[in-house]
C-alpha beads as a LAMMPS data file, in Angstrom:
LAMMPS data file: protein, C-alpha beads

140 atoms
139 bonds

1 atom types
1 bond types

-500.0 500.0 xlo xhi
-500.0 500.0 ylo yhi
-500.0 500.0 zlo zhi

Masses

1 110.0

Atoms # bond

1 1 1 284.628 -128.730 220.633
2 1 1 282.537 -130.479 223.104
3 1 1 280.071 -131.784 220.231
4 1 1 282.983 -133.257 218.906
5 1 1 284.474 -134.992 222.459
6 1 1 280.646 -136.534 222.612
7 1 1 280.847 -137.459 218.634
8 1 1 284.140 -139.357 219.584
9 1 1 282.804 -141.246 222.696
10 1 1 279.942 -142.270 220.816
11 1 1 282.075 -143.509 217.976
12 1 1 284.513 -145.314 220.425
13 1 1 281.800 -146.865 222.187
14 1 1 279.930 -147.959 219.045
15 1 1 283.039 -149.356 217.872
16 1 1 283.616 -151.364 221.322
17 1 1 280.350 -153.020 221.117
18 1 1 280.726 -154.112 217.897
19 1 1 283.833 -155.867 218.870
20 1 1 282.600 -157.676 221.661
21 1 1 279.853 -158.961 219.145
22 1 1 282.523 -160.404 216.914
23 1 1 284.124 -162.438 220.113
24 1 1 280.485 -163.753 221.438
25 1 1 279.969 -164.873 217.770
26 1 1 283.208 -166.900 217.465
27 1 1 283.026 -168.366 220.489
28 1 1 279.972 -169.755 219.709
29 1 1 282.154 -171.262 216.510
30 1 1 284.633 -172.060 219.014
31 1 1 282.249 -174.207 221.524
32 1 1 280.781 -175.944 218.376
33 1 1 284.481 -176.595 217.473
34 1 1 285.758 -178.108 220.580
35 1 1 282.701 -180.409 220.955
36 1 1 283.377 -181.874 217.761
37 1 1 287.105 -182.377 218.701
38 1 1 286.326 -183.845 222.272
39 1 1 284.149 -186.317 220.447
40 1 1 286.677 -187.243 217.599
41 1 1 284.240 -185.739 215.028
42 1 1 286.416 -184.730 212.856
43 1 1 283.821 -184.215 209.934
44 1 1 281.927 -181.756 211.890
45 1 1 284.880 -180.116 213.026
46 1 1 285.759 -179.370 209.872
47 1 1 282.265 -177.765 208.560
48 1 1 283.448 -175.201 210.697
49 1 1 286.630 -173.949 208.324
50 1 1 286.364 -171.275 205.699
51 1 1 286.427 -172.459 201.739
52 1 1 289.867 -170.728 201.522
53 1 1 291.124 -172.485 203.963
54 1 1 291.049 -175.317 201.842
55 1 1 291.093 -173.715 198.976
56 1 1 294.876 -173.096 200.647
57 1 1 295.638 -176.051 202.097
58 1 1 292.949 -178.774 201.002
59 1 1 290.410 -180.198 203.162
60 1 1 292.530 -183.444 203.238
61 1 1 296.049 -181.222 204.889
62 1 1 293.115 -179.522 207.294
63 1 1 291.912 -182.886 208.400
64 1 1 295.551 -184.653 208.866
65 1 1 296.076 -181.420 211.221
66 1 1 292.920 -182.008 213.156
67 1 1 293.549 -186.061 213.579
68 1 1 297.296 -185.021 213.997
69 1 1 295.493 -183.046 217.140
70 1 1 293.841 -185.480 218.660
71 1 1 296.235 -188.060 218.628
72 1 1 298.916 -185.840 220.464
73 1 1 296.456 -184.260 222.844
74 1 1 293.782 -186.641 223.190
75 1 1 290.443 -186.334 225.300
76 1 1 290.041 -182.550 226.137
77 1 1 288.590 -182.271 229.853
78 1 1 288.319 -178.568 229.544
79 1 1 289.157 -175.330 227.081
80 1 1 289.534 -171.543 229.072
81 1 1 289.605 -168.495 226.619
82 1 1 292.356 -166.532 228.294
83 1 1 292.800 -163.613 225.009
84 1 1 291.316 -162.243 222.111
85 1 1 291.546 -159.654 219.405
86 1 1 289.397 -158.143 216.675
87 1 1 289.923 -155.931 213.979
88 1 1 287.490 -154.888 210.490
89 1 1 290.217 -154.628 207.187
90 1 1 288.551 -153.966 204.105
91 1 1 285.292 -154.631 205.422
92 1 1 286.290 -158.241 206.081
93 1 1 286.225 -158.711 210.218
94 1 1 288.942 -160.960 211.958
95 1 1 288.640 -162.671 214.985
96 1 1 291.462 -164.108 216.920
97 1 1 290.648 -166.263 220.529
98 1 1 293.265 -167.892 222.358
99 1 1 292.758 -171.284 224.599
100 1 1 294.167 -173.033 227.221
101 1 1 293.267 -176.658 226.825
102 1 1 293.180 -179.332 229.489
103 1 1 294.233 -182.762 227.991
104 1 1 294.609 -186.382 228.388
105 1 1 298.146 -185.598 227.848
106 1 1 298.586 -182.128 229.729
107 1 1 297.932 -178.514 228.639
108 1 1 297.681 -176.942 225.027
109 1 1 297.815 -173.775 223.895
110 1 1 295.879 -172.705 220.701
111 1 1 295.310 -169.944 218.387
112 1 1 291.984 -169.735 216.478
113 1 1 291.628 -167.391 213.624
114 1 1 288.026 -166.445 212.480
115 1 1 287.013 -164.448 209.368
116 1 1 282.857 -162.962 209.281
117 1 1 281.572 -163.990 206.121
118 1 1 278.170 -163.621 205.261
119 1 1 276.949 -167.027 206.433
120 1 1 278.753 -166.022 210.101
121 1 1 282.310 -166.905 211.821
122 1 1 284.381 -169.487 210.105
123 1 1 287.963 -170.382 211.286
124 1 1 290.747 -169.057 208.642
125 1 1 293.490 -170.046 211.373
126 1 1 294.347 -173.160 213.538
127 1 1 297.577 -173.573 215.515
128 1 1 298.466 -174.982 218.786
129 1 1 301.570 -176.352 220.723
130 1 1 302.265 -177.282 224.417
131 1 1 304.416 -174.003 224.600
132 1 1 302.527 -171.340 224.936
133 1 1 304.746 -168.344 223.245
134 1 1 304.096 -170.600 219.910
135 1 1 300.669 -169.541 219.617
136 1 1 300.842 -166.254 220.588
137 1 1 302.422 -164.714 217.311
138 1 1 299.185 -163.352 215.447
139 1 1 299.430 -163.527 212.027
140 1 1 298.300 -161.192 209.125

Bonds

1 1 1 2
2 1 2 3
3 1 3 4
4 1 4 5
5 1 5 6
6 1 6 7
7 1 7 8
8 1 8 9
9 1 9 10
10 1 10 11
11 1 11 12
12 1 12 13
13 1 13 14
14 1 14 15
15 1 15 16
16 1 16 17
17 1 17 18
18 1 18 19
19 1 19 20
20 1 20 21
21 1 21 22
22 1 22 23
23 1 23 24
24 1 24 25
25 1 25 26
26 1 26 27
27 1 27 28
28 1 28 29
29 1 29 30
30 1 30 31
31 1 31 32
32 1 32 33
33 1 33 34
34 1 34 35
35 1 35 36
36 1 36 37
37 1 37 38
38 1 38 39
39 1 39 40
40 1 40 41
41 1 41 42
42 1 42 43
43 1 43 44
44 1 44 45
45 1 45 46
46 1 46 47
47 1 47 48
48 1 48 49
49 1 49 50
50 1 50 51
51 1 51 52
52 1 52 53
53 1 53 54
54 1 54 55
55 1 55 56
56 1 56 57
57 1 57 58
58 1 58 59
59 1 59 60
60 1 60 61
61 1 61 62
62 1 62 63
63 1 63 64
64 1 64 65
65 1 65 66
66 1 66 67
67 1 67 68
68 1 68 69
69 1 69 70
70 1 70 71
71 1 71 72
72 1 72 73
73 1 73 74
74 1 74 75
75 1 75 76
76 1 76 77
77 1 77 78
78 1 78 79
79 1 79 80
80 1 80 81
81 1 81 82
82 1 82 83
83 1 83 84
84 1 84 85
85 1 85 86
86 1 86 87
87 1 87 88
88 1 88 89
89 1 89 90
90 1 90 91
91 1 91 92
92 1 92 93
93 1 93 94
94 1 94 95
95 1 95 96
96 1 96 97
97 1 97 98
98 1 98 99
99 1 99 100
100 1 100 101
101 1 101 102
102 1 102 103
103 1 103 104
104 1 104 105
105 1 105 106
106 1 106 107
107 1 107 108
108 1 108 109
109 1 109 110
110 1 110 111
111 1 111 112
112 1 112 113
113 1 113 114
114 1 114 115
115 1 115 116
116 1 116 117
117 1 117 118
118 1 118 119
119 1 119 120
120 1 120 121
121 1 121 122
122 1 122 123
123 1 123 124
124 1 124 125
125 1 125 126
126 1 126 127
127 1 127 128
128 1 128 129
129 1 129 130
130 1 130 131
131 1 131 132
132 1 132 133
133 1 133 134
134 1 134 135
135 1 135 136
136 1 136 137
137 1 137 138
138 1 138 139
139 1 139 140
């Protein structure tokens, strides 16, 4: 029984680590992401995206969303992490980091949604709002 209880802790502890991995890899995304969109850059900003995210959408609808953006919440001062999730389904890992921006125009919320493929973290998810509770419904 007690080889088990230490199997168990190791396991839990492995799969901890491995977690926090995930979230210091898509926030590096997530700094890359926000310095494009502080600049305007929206081309570089948009490198960033997973393929089916356009594949979805098109790059053009992805783009409107990320001028659309910056024209209601222009010239980010700051961006806080204040939550974040991860979870492995089918071998595919999912990231999910939540922000508190500091605009021009006031605070944002926003949700980003990142999927490990095998060339790293790309976003599969962008929302944001002024109200908070908008954001904070994770999606499947």
């Amino acid at each position: 029984m007690q080889k088990f209880k230490t199997l168990f802790s190791v396991t839990l502890l492995v799969a901890a680590l491995s977690g926090c991995g995930a979230v210091e890899d898509a926030q590096v995304v997530a700094d890359k992401f926000y310095e494009a969109m502080k600049i305007g850059d929206t081309d570089s900003a948009l490198k960033l995206f997973d393929d089916k995210m356009f594949e979805t959408f098109g790059e053009e609808k992805v783009k409107e969303l990320l001028v659309q953006h910056n024209t209601l919440f222009p010239g980010i001062k700051s961006y806080t992490k204040y939550a974040f999730s991860t979870k492995t389904k089918n071998g595919i890992t999912g990231t999910i980091l939540h922000f508190e921006l500091e605009t021009a125009n006031g605070k944002v919320f926003e949700r980003l949604e990142f999927v490990k493929r095998d060339d790293g973290f790309k976003l599969s998810g962008y929302y944001f709002s002024a109200n908070k509770s908008e954001v904070e419904t994770e999606t499947e």
